[in-house]
ROZATOR-320748 format. One record per atom (N, C-alpha, C): residue number from 0; y, z, x; atom name. Coordinates in Angstrom, 2 decimals, decimal comma. Atoms other than C-alpha are relative to their C-alpha. Example, Ala and Ser with C-alpha at 12.3 -4.5 7.8 and 13.67 -1.06 7.14 Angstrom:
2
 resi      yy      zz      xx name
    0   -1,19    0,00    0,89    N
    0   -4,50    7,80   12,30   CA
    0    1,20    0,00    0,90    C
    1   -1,19   -0,06   -0,82    N
    1   -1,06    7,14   13,67   CA
    1    1,09    0,73   -0,77    C
END
This chain:
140
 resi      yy      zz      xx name
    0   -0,01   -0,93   -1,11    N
    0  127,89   87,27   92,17   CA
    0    1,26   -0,27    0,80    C
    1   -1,47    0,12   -0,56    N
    1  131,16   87,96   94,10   CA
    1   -0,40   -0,39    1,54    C
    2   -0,21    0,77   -1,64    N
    2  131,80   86,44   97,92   CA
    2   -0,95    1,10    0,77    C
    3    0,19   -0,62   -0,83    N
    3  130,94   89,44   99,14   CA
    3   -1,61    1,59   -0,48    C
    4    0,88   -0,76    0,77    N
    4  128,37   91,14   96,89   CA
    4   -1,00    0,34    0,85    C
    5    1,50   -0,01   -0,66    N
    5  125,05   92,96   98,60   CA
    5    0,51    0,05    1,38    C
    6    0,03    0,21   -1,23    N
    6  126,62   92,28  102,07   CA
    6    0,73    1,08    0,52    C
    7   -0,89   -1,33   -0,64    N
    7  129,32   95,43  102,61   CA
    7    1,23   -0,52    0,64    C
    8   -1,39    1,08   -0,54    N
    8  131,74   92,46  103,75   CA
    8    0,99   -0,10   -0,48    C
    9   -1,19    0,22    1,11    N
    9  135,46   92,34  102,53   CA
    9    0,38   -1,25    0,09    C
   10   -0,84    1,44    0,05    N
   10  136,79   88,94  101,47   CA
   10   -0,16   -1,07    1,19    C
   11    0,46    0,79   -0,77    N
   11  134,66   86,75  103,85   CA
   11    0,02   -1,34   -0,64    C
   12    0,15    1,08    0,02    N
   12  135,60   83,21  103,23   CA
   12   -1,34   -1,65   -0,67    C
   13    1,42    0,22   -0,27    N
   13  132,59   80,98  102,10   CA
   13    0,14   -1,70   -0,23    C
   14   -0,06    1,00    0,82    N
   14  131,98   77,28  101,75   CA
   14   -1,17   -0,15   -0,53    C
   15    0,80    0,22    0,87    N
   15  129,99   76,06   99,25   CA
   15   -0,80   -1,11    0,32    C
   16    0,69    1,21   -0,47    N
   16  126,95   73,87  100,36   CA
   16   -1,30   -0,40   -0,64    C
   17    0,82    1,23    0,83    N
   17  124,69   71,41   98,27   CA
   17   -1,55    0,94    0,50    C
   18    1,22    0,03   -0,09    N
   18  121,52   72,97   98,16   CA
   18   -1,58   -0,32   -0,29    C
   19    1,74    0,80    0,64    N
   19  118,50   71,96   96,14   CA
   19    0,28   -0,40   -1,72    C
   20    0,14   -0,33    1,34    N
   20  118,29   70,81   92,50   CA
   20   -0,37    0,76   -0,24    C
   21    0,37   -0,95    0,93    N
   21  117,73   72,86   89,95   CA
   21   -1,76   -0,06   -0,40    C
   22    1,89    0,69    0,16    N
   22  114,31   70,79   88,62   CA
   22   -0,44    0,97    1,30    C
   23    0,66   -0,39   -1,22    N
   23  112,94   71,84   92,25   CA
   23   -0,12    1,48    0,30    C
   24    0,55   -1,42   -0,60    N
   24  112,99   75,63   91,83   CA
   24    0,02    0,51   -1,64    C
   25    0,75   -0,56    1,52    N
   25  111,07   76,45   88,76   CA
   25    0,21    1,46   -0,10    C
   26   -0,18   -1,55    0,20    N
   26  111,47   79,78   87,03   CA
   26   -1,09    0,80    0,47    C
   27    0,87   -1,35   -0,97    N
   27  109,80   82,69   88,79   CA
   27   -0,19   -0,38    1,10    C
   28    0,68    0,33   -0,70    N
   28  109,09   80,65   91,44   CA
   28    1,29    0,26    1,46    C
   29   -1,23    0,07   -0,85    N
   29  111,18   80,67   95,45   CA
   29   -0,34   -1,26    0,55    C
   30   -0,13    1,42   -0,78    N
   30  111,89   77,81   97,64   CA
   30    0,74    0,23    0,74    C
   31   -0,71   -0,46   -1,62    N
   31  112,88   77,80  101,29   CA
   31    0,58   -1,52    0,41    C
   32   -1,00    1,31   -0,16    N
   32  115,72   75,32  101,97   CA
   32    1,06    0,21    1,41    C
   33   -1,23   -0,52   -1,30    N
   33  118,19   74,89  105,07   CA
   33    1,22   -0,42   -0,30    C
   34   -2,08    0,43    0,07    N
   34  121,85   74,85  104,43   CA
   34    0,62    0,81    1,07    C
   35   -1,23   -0,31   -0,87    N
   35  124,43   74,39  106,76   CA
   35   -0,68    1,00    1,67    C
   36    0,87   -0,08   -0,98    N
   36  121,40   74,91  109,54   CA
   36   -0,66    1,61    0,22    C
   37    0,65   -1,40   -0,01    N
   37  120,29   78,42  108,45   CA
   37   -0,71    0,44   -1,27    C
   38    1,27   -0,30    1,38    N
   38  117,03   79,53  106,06   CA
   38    0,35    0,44   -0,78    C
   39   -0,68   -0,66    1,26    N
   39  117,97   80,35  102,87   CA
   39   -1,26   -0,24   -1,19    C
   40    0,93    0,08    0,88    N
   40  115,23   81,33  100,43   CA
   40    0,73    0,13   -1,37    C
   41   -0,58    0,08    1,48    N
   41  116,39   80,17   96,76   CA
   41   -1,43    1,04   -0,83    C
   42    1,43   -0,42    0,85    N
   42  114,54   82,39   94,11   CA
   42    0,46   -0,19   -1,54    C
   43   -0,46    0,30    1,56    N
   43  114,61   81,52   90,16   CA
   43   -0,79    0,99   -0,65    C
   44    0,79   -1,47    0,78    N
   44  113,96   85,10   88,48   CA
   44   -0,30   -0,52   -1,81    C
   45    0,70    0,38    1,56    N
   45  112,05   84,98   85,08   CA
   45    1,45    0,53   -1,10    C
   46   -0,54    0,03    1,12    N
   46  114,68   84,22   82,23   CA
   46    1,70   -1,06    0,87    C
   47   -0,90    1,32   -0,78    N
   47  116,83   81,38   85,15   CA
   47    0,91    0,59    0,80    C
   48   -1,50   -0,21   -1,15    N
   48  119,13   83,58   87,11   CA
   48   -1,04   -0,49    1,23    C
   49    0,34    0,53   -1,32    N
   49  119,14   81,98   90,74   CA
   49    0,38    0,76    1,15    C
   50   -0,47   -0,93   -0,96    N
   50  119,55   84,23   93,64   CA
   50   -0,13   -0,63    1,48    C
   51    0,13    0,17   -1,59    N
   51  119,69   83,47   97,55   CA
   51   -0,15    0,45    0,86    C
   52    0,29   -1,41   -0,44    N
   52  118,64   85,79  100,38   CA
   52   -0,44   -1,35    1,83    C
   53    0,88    0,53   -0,87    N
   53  117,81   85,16  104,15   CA
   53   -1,54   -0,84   -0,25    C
   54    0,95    0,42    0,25    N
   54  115,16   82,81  104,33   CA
   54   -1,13    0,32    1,10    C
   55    0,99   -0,33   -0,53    N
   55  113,25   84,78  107,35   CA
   55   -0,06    1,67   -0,19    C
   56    0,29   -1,51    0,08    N
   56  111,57   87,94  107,37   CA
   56    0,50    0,76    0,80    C
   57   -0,96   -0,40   -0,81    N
   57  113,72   90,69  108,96   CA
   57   -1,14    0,75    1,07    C
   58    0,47   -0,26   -0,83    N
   58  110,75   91,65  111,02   CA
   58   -0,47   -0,56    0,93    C
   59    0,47    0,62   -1,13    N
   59  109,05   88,82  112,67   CA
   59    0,26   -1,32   -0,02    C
   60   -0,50    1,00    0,06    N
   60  111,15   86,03  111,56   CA
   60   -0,99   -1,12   -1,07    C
   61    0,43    0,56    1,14    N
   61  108,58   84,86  109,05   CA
   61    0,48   -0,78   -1,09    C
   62   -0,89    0,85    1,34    N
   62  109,56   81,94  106,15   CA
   62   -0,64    0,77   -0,84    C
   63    0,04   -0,53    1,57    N
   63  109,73   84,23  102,98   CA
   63   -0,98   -0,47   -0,57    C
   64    0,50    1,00    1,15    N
   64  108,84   81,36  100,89   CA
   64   -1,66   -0,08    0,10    C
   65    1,88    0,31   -0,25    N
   65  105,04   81,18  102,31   CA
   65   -0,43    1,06   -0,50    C
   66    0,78   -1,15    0,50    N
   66  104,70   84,91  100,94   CA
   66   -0,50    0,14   -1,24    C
   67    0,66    0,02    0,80    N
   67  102,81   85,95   98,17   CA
   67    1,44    0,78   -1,24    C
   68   -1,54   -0,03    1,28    N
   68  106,25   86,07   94,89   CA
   68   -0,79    0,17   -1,16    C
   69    0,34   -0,52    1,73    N
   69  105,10   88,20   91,63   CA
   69    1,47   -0,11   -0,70    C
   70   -0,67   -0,18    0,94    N
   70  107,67   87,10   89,11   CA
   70    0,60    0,90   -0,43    C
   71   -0,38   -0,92    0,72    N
   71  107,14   89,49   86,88   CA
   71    0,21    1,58    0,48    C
   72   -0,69   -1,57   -0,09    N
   72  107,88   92,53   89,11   CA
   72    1,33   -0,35    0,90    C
   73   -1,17    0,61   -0,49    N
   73  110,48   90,30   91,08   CA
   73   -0,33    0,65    1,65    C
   74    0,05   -0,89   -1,18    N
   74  108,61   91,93   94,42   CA
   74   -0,82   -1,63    0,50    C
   75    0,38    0,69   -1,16    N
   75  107,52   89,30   97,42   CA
   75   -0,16    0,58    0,92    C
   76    0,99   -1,13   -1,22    N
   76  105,24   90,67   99,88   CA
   76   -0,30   -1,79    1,24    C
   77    0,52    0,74   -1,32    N
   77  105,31   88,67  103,63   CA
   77   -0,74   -0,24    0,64    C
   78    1,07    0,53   -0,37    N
   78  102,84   86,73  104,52   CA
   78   -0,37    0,71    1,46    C
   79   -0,18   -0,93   -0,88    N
   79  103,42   88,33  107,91   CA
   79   -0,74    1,05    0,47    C
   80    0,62   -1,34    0,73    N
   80  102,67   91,91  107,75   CA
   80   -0,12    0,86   -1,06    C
   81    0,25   -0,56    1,40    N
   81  102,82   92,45  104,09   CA
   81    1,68    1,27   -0,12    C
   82   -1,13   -0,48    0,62    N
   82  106,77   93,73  104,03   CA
   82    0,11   -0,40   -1,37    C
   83   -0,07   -0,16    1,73    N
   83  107,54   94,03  100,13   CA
   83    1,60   -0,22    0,15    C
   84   -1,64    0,28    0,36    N
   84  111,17   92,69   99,05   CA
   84    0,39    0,02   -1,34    C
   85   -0,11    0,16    0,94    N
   85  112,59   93,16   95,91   CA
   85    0,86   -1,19   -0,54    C
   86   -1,13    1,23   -0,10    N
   86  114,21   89,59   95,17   CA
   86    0,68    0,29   -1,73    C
   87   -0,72   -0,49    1,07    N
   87  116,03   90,93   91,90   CA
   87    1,30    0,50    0,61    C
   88   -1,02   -0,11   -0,94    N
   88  118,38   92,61   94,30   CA
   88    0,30   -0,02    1,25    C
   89    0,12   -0,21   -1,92    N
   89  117,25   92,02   98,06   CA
   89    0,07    0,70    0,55    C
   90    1,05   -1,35   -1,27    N
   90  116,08   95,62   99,21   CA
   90   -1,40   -0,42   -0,21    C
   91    1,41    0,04   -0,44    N
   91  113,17   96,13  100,90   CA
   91   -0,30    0,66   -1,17    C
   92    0,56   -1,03    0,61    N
   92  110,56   98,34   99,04   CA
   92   -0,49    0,86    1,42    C
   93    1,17   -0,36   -1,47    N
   93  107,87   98,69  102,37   CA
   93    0,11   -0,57    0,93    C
   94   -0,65   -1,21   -0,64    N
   94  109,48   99,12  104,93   CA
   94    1,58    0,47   -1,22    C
   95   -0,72   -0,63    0,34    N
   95  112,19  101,15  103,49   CA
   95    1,31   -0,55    0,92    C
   96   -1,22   -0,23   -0,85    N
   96  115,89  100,44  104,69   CA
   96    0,28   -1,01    0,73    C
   97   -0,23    1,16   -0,92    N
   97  115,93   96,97  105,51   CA
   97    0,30   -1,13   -0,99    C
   98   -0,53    0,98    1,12    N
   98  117,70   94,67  102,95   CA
   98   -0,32   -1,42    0,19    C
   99   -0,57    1,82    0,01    N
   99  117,95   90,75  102,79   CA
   99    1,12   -0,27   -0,02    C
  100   -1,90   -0,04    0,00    N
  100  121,18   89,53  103,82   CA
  100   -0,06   -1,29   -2,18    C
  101   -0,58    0,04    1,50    N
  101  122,58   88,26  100,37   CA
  101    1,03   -1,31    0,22    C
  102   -1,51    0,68    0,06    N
  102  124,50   84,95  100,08   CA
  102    0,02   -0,03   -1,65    C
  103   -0,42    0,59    0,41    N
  103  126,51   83,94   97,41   CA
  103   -0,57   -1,23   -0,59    C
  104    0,51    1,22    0,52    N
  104  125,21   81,18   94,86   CA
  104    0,13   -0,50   -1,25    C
  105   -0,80    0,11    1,30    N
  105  126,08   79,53   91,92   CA
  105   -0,69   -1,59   -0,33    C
  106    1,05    1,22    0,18    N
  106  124,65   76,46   89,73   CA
  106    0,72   -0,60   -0,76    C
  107   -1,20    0,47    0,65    N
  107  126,87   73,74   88,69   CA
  107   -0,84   -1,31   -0,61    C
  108    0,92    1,30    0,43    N
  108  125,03   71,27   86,65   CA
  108   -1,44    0,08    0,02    C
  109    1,24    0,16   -0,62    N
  109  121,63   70,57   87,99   CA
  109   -0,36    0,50    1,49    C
  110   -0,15   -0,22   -1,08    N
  110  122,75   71,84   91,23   CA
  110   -0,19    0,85    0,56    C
  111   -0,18   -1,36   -0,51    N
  111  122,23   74,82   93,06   CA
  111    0,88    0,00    1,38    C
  112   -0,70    0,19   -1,08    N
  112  124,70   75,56   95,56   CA
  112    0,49    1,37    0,85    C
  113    0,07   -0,85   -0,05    N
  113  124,97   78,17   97,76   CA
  113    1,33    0,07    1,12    C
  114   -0,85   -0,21   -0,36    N
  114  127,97   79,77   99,65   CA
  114   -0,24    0,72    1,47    C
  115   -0,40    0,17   -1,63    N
  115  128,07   79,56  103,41   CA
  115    0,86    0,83    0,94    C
  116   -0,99   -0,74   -0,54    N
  116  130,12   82,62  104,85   CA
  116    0,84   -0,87    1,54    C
  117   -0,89    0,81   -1,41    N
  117  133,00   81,12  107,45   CA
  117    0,83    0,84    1,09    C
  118   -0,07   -1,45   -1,07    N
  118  132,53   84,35  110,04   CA
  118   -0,20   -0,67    0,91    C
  119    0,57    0,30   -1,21    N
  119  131,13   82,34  112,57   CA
  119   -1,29    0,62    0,32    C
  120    0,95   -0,97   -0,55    N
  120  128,35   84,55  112,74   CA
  120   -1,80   -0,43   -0,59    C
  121    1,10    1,07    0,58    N
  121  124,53   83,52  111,90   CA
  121   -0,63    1,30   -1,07    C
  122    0,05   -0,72    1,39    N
  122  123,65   85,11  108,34   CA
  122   -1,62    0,60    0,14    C
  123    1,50   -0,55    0,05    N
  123  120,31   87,47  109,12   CA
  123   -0,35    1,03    0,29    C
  124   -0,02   -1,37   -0,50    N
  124  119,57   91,21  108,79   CA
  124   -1,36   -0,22    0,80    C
  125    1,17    0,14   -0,62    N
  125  117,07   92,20  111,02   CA
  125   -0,19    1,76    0,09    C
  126    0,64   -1,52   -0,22    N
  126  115,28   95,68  111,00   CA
  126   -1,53    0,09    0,34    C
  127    0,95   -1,12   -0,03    N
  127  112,86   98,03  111,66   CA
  127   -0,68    0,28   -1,29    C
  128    0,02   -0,77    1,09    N
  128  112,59   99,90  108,58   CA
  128   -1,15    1,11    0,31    C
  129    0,67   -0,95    0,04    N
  129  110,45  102,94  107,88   CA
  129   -1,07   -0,43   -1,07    C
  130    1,16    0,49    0,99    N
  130  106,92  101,82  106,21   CA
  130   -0,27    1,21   -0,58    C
  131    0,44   -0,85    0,27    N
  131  105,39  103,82  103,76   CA
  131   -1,55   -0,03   -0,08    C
  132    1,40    0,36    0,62    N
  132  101,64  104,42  104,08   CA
  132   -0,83   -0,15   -1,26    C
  133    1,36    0,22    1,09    N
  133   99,04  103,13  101,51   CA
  133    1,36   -0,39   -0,97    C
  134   -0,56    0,79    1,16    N
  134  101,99  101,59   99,68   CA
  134   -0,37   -1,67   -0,03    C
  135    1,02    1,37   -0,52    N
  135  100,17   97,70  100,83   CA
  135   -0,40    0,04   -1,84    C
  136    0,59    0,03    0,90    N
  136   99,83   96,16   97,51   CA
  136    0,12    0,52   -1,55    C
  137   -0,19   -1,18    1,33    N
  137  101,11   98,60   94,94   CA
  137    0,59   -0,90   -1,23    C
  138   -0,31    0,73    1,04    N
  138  102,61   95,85   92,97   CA
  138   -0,64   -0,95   -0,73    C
  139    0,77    0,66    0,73    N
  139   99,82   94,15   91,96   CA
  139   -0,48    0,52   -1,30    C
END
């Protein structure tokens, strides 16, 4: 994934910071880690790609990681109020129109390491979005 992939950012800087072994985030599974003092939910999609995404919910600041993560449709629903995320590419589903900010991540060895934008700015969309009724669940 490029520096700036998912985020709409041009050529934002990033450093690269030590985040979790590899062992420690089993396939399909996420894991909520702090690098460089801001939540970063690691997720290991079924067949080992590793992705990275805010690690709170963009509605009520919720840890991701405590939500209920189906693998096999790559959708995580927030413990919260049951927002739906697609961690394959970090849109919402339910609410509509409210992404996961997106870092940068890469796995060098055993390592997972994820890339730290050097904006100054603290890495976390936050929305609204537009829910859709009686969608609660649809991915089960």
């Amino acid at each position: 994934m490029s520096e700036s992939e998912g985020r709409g950012v041009a050529c934002v800087a990033v450093r690269w910071e030590d985040a979790a072994d590899l062992g420690e985030l089993w396939e399909g599974a996420v894991l909520d880690v702090e690098v460089a003092g801001e939540h970063v939910l690691l997720v290991r999609l079924p067949g080992g790609e590793v992705r990275a995404y805010q690690g709170l919910c963009p509605h009520q600041k919720m840890l991701l990681a405590d939500g209920d993560f189906d693998a096999d449709s790559g959708v995580l629903v927030c413990m919260g109020h049951l927002w739906e995320f697609d961690l394959r590419a970090g849109v919402s589903i339910n609410p509509a129109g409210c992404p996961l900010y997106t870092y940068s991540v890469e796995v060098a060895g055993d390592r997972v390491k994820v890339g730290i934008p050097q904006d100054g700015l603290r890495h976390y969309n936050r929305g609204q979005g537009t829910r859709t009724p009686g969608m609660r669940g649809r991915h089960s």
